[in-house]
N, C-alpha and C positions, 0 to 999 in steps of 0.2 A: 292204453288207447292205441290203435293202430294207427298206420301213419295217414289213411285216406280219412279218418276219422276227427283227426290232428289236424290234417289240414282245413276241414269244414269248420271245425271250431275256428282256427286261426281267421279265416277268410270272415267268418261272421264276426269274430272279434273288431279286424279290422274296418270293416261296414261299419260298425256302432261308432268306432272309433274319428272314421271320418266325417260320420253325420255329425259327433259332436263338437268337431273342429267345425266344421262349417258352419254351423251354426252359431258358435262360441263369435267370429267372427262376422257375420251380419244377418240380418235375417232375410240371405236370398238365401237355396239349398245350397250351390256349389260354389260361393265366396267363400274363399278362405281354402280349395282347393286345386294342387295341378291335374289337368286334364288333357290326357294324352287324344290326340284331335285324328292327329295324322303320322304314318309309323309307327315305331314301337320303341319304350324306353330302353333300349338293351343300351350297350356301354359298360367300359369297365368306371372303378370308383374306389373308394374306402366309405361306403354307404353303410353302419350296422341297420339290422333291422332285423322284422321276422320273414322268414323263408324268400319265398321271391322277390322282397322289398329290398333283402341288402346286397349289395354289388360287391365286387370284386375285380381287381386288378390281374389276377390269374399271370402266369402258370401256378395252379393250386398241387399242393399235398394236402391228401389224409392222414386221419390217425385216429383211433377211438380214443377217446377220452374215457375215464373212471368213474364218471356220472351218467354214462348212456350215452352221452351225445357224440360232438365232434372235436378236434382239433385241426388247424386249417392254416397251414403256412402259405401265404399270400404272396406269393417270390416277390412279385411287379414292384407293389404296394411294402415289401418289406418292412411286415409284421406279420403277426401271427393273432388269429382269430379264433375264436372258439363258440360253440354250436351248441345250447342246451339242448333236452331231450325235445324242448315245443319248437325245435327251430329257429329261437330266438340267437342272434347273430351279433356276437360283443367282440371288440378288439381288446385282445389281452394283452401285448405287448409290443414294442416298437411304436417308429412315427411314421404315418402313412407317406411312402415316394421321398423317405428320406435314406439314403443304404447308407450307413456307415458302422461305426463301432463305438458302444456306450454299453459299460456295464451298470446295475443302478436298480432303482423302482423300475418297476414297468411302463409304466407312464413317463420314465426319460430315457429306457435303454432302445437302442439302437441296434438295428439287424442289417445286413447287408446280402439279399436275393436268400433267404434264408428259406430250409426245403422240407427234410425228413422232418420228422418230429416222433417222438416214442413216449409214453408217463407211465412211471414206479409205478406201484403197487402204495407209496407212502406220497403217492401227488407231484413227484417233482418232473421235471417236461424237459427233457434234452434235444437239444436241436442241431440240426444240420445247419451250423452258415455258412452256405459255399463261399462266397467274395470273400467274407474275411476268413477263410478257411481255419475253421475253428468249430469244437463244440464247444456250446452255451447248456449252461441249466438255465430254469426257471424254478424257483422252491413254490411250496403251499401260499408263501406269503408274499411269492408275486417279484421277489429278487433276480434279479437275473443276473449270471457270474457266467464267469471266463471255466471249463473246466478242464480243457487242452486244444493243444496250438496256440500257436503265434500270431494274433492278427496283424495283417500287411506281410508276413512272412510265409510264402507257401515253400514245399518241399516234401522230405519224403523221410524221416528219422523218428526212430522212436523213442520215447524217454517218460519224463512226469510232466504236466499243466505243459507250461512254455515251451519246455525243450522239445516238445516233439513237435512235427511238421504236420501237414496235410497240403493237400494239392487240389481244389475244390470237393471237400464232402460232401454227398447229396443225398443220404437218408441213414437213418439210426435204426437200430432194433434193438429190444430186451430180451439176453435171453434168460432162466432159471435160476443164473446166479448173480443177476443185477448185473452185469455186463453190459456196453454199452459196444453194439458190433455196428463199424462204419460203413457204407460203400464210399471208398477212396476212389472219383470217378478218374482224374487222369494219373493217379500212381498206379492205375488197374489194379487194385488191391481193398481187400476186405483188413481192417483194421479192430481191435480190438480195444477199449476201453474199461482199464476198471472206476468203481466208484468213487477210488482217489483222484483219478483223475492219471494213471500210467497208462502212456499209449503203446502196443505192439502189433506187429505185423500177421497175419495169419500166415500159416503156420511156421515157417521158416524161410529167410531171404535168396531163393534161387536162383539169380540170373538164368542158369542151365539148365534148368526143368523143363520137362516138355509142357506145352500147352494144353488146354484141357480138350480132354478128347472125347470120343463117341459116346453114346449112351450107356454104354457097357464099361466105359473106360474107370477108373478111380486114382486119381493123379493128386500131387502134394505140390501143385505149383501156385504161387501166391498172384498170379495176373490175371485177371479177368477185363478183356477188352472192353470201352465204353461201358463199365456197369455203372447204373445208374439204380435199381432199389434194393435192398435187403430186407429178408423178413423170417421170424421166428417161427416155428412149426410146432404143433401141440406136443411130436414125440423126441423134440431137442434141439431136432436140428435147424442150421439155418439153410433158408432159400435165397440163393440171387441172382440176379437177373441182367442184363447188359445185351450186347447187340448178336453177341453170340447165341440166347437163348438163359435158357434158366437151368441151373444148376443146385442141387443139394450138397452142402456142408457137412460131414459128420465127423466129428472127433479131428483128424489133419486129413483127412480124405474130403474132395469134390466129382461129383457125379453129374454128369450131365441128367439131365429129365427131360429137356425141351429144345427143339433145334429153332432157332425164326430162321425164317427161310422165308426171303420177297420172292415175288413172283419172276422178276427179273435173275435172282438169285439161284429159283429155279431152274429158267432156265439154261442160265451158266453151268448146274453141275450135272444137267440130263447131255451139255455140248461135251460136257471133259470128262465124265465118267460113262456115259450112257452104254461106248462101245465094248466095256471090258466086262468080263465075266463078275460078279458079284463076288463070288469066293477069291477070286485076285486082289481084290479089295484092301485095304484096311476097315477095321470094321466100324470107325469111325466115317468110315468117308461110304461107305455098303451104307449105315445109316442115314448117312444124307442124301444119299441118290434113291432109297424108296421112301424118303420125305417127298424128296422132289416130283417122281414120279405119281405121288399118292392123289386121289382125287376127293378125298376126305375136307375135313375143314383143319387147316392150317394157320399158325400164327407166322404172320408180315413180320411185324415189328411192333415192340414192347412198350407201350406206354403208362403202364401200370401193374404193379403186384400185390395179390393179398393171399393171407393164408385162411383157411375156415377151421370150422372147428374139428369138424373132421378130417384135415389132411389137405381137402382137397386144396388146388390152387385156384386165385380169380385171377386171371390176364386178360388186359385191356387191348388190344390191336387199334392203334391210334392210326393206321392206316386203312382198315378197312372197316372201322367204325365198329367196330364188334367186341365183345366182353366173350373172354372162352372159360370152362370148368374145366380143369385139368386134372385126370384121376392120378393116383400112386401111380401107375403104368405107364403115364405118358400118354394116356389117351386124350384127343382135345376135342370139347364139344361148344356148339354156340349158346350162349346162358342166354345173350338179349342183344338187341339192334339185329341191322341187316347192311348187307353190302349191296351199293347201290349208285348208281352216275347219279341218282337227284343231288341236289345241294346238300349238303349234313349238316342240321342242325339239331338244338334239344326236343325234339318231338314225340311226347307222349305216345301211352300205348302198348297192346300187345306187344311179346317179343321179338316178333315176325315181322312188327310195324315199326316200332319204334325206331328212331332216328338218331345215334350217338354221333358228335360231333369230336373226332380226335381225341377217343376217350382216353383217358391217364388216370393217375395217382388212382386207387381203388382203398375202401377200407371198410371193414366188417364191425358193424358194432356189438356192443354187449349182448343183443340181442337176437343178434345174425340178420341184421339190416343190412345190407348192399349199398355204397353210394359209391358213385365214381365222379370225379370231375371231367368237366369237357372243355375243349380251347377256348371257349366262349367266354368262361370267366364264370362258368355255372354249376351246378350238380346237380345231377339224379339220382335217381332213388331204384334200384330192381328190386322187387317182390317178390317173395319165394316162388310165384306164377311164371316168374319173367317178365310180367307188364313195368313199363319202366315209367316214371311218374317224376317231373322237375319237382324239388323242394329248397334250393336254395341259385339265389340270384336271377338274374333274368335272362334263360335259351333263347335268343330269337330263333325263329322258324319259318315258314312260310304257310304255316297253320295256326295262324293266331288272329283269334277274333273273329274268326270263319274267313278270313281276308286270307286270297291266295295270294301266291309267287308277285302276280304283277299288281297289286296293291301295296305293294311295302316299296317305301325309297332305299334306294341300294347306294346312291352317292350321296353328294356333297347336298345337304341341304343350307342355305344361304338366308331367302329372305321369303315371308309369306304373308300374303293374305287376304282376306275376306270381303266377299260380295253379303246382300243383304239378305241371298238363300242361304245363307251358311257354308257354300263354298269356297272352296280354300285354292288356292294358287301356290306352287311353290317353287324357286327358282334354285334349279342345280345345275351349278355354276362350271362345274368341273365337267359337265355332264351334258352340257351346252343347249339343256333342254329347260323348258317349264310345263310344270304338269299339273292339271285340275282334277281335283277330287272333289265328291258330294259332302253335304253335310254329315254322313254319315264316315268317311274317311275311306270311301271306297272310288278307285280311278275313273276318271270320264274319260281325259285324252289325254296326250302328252304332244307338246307344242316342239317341235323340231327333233332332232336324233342324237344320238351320243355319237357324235362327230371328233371326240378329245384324243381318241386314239387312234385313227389314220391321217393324223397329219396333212387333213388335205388344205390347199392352199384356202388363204381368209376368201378370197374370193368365191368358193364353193363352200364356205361356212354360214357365206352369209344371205340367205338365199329366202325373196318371198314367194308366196303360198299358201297354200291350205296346211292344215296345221300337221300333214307328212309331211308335206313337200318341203316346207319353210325349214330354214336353216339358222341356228344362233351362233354367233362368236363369244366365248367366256361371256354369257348376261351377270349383269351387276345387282339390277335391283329393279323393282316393279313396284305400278300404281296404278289405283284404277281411275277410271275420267269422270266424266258427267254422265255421259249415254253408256256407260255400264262396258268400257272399252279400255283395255289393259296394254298400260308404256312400258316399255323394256329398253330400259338402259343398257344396250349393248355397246361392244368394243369401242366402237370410235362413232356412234350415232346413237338416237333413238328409235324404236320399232314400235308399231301397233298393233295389237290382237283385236280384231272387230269383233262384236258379240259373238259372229256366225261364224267365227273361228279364222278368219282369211288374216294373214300375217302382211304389213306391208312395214317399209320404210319411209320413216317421217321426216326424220334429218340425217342427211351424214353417208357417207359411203365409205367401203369396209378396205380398210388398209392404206387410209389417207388421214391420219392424226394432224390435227391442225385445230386452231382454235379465230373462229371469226363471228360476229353477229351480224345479224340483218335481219334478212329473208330468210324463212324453210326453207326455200330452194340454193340460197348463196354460202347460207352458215356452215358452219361444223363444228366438233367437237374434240378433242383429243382422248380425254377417255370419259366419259360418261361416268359415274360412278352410285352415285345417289338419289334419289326423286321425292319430290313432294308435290302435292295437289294440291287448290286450296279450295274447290269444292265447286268453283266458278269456273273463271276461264283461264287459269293460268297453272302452267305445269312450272315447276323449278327443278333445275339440278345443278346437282355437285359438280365439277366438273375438273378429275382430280389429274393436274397436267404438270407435277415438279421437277422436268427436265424438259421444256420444251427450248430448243435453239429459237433465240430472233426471236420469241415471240414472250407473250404473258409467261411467267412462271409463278406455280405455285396452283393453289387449291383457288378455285373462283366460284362463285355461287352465279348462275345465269338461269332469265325470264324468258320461258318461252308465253307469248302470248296465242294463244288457240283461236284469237276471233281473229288478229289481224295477222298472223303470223310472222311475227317480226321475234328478235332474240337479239337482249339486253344481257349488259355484265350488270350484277346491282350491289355485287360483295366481294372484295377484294382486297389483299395486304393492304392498301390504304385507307378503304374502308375502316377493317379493324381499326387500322392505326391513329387514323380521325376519331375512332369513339374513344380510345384511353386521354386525347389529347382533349377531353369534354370534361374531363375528373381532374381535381383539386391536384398540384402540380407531385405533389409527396403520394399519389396515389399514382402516379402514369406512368410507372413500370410497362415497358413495350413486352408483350409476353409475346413470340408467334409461335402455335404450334399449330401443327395439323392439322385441317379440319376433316374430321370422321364421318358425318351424317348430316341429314335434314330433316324437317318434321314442319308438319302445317299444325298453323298453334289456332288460337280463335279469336273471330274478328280478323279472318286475313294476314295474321302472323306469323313471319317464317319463322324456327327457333334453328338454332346451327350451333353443333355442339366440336367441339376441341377435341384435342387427344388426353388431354390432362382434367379434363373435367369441365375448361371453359365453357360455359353458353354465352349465347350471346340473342337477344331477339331482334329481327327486323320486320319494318313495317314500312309500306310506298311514303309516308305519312311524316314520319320520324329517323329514318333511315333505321343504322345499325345501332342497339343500343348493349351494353354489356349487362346481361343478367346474374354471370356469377362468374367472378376473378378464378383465371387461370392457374391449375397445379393447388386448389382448395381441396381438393379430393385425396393430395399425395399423405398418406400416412407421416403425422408426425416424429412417430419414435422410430424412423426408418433407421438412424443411426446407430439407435441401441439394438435390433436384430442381431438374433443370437446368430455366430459364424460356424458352420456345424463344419467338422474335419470327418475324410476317412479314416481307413486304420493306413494308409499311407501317407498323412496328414498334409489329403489334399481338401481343400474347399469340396463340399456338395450341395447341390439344389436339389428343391423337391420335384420333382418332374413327375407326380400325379396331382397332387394338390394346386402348384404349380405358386400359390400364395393362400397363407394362412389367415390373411391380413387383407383392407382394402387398396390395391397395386394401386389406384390412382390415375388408369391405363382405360379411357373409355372410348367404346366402337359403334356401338349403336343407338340409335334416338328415338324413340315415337314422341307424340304429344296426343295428350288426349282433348278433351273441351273442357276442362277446367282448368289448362294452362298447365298442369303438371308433366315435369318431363320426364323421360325412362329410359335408361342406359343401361349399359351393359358393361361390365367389367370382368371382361372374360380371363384374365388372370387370377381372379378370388372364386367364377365360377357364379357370380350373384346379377342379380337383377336390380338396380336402383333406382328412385323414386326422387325427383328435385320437385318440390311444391312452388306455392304463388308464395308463399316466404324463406324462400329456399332453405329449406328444412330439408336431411337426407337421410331417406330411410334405405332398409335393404328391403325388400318386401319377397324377392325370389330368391333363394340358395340358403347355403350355409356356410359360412365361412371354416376351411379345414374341412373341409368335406368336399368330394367328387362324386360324380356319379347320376343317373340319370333315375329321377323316381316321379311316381305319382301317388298322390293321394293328399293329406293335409298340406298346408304351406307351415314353416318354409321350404320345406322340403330339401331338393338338391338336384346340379345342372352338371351338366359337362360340358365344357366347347357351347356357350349360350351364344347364339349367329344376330339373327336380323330380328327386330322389332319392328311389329305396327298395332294400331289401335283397330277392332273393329267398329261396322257402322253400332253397335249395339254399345260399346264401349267398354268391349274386353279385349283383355292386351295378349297377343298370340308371340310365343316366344319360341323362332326357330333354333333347332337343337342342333347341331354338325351331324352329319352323317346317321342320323336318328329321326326326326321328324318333328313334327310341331305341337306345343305344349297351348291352352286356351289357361288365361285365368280370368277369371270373372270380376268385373268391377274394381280394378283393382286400386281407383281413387277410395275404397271405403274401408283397404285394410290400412291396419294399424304401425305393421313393418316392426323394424328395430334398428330407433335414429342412431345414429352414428355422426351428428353434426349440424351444425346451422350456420350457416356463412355469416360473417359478422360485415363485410363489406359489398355491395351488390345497390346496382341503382334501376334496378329493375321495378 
């Protein structure tokens, strides 16, 4: 099956797949699935899946595999992946965003930015792991062992397993005699492996050897600047690669084949040699000066190597987005992309058209498929045509979904959401704008400028208007009104968006923090932070001020009233501290922590959620009441968490996962009309559910999982932002720097509890 043919299966596969999820979970069509609304799920992750569904932490290496497929060393994410022939995307060893060193199962061993990768002919998988510089096997049965170098010890010595050094190794080759040939990136040297595991140096240790020279030249010097791949040749030899160009290996001879030469490079050697006769020359340097001068297609710089089966070379030019075929002769031609000032990203298409994004790692499979990885955290597919085709992870573009350049969010996306045409609002916070898009997630207008990077004073930030003119300072968070009119919680006041788009100021003036009630016209705010409606006349906000001199400190919840315009404090540390002083005396542990969000519950009630999981609900009626005891969310067996060492036996965190576990660390709130509330625990990456029994489910993510998808739930989030309900009562979940996710009714899925508060007077 070809791979365009592969993919229509897959894609129908997956259709089936999600009708049956959605369905399995309630009988609307789309409960029970994410739905990307607005942008696009790009993001890196440790998401397995088939083809475009599984994510990646990138910078990637290739490798064929002995099954047809792939092998896929994941630096970021250290571990290592692997690609059956249908695209299907399984992690074969290591812990995702864990680097360190564990030899063991696969399922407990440990990589650290781990790179090349190369598989016997008998199944076993050798790897480059640069940090802990070392080569690793991996057997048939999934073992992963130590088979030379020192991990935590780098250097430069040859010997057997331990005794021998490496100085970050960045890619393996096999050649003919089960040899295992290194690129030793900063020893500048090609290293030799046998399958005992003795390491040597190519070919002999010269300080004094000349450097490799011209195309012509054949030199026995073991230093190769910045190399970074090596690669096997069908007639012996080895090929390698580094910033000098690429080189053939034969026997203790190296031959130049390919010069990179940047443009800038160029022109340095047409200033230094240009004036001198040719034949005066060295003919090392004669060949570099009619590189320079050539008007051919040329390699910048080397982002990737492979060899074909005929000889030929594939190099990736990570600079000018291009993949070249390199004959025996050193002749370079363009296989696929183009060079171009548009943005580069993964973009389908002719070869003429298509779009490579800092193409690298390259690998040919059993087949003579093409795939190159791009910075993105994605790969492509070239076709013996040249048409280049994504098949694994997600290329954003600025060609997706027929949405061009300015329908896709490029910054921070914070908080969103929904009017009752299914317009969407989205506030980018870093980017000091908010922007409306249709129902269909295509841009209507954007509500002030990207003002974050000329530092122009708050007073010219903060500017009313029509929605050019108007100007935002850092916006926090939005809500819509009664008559269909949108508050914006900015820097140190509130703003109004009028239907007809005119921007004004409701309270507060821009570079005057201070905290006062009254009047609209007397009040102010310190920072604004959070908003809630309660569908009548009254707006609430957070109002988060924990350094203010002289005055309140701390986080306050304050009423603005909209008929009479007057602003109340209603929730306050003593607040809280009056509701614990309501419970039985063994229950009045004072807990304060932060308070995160706000959310209009029903029947008129505020809900106000903690940093640790506290809720707490208020009503004009009953005040503050506690609905669910603070730090109830903290994972129990915090204590017993495994302590992972490097190979320098220092502690390590996972810094893509970030927690494998529920952190207990909550930020955002919706409430819907049945009293359930929604947070977010952007540490685990999940989305949670608090019921009218406070029950807690996870209903969005996956726990040990990153990464940004759609299709069935539960799916998986990256950086999960701002929560709100819409008027229909689907909960829209902003994504960071990605865009906004719609799930449907999400009072009717099922989740996966993880707890029931045992104490709550709610």
């Amino acid at each position: 099956m070809n791979l365009r043919s592969r993919k229509l299966a897959l894609l129908f596969a997956s259709f089936l797949t999600t009708l049956t999820c959605g369905a399995a979970a309630s009988d609307g069509d789309d409960v029970g699935t994410l739905e990307w609304i607005v942008g696009i799920p790009w993001g890196d992750g440790n998401v397995d899946g088939v083809g475009e569904s599984a994510r990646f932490a990138g910078p990637l290496r290739l490798a064929p595999s002995n099954d047809g497929g792939l092998l896929i060393a994941d630096e970021y994410a250290d571990t290592l992946r692997k690609v059956d022939p249908d695209l299907r995307v399984t992690t074969l060893a290591g812990q995702a965003g864990v680097g360190a060193y564990r030899d063991g199962p696969a399922d407990r061993a440990l990589f650290s930015s781990p790179m090349g990768m190369a598989q016997s002919a008998n199944g076993t998988i050798y790897v480059a792991d640069r940090y802990n510089d070392a080569i690793r096997s991996i057997s048939p049965d999934g073992t992963v062992s130590l088979l030379a170098g020192k991990p935590g010890e780098d250097g430069d010595s040859d010997g057997r397993g331990t005794q021998a050094r490496f100085r970050w190794p960045v890619d393996v080759a096999l050649d003919g005699e089960g040899r295992i040939w290194v690129a030793d990136h900063y020893n500048e040297a090609v290293r030799i492996v046998s399958p005992n595991g003795y390491v040597t140096t190519w070919p002999v240790r010269d300080s004094q050897a000349p450097q490799i020279g011209g195309n012509s030249a054949a030199v026995t010097d073991t230093r190769f600047p910045g190399i970074d791949f090596i690669a096997s040749a069908p007639d012996g030899t080895m090929v390698v690669a580094g910033e000098w160009g690429i080189s053939r290996i034969d026997g203790d001879t190296a031959t130049r084949v390919v010069t990179s030469m940047s443009a800038e490079k160029k022109q340095e050697i047409i200033s230094m040699y240009g004036d001198i006769p040719s034949e005066q020359l060295p003919a090392w340097a004669a060949a570099e000066l009619a590189l320079a001068r050539s008007e051919g297609a040329s390699i910048q710089s080397i982002g990737g190597l492979a060899v074909k089966a005929d000889g030929t070379l594939l190099v990736a030019d990570k600079t000018q987005g291009l993949v070249f075929e390199v004959s025996p002769d050193g002749t370079a031609k363009v296989a696929a992309g183009r060079s171009t000032d548009e943005p580069h990203a993964g973009v389908e298409g002719k070869a003429d058209v298509a779009l490579l994004n800092q193409p690298g790692s390259i690998a040919v499979d059993s087949a003579g498929n093409v795939f190159v990885a791009n910075q993105e955290e994605s790969v492509q597919q070239i076709l013996p045509d040249g048409e280049v085709r994504n098949v694994l992870g997600f290329a954003p573009g600025y060609r997706v979904r027929d949405l061009d350049a300015s329908h896709v969010l490029h910054g921070s996306c914070d908080v969103a959401i929904q009017n009752k045409q299914g317009e969407t609002f989205v506030v980018q916070r870093l980017d000091n704008t908010i922007v409306q898009f249709d129902a269909n997630g295509n841009r209507l207008r954007q509500f002030g400028q990207d003002t974050a990077s000329i530092r122009a004073p708050e007073s010219e930030t903060y500017v009313d208007g029509g929605a050019n003119v108007a100007r935002f300072h850092y916006p926090q968070d939005i809500e819509f009104g009664r008559a269909g009119e949108v508050f914006v919680a900015d820097q140190n006041g509130i703003r109004r968006i009028a239907p007809d788009g005119e921007v004004s100021t409701l309270i507060g003036n821009a570079g005057t923090p201070d905290r006062r009630d009254g009047d609209f016209e007397r009040a102010s705010f310190f920072r604004p932070y959070r908003l809630a409606f309660d569908g009548r006349n009254t707006l609430y906000v957070l109002d988060n001020s924990p350094y203010i001199g002289g005055g309140p400190v701390g986080e306050v919840v304050r009423k603005l009233d909209l008929d009479t315009h007057e602003i109340s404090t209603v929730i306050d540390a003593n607040s809280i501290q009056d509701a614990y002083l309501t419970l039985p005396p063994e229950k009045q542990t004072f807990f304060r922590s932060e308070l995160k969000d706000i959310g209009s519950g029903p029947d008129g009630s505020l809900y106000v959620l903690g940093e640790h999981g506290d809720l707490y609900v208020w009503t004009p009626a009953q005040g503050l009441r506690i609905a669910r005891f603070p730090g109830s969310l903290m994972p129990a067996d915090t204590d017993e968490a495994e302590t992972i060492l490097d190979a320098k036996g220092k502690p390590v965190e996972n810094h893509l996962v970030r927690s494998a576990a529920i952190s207990g660390r909550t930020e955002h709130l919706a409430v819907d009309a049945f009293g359930n509330a929604y947070v977010t625990d952007a540490s685990a990456n999940v989305v949670l559910r608090i019921d009218a029994d406070n029950n807690v489910d996870i209903i969005v993510g996956t726990l040990g999982v990153s990464g940004n998808t759609e299709g069935p739930l539960p799916g998986s989030l990256e950086n999960p932002e701002g929560l709100s309900i819409t008027p229909q009562g689907d909960l829209l979940i902003t994504v960071l720097h990605s865009g906004v996710i719609r799930v449907r009714q999400p009072h009717k899925l099922s989740g996966v509890r993880i707890g029931t508060a045992e104490h709550t007077v709610r």
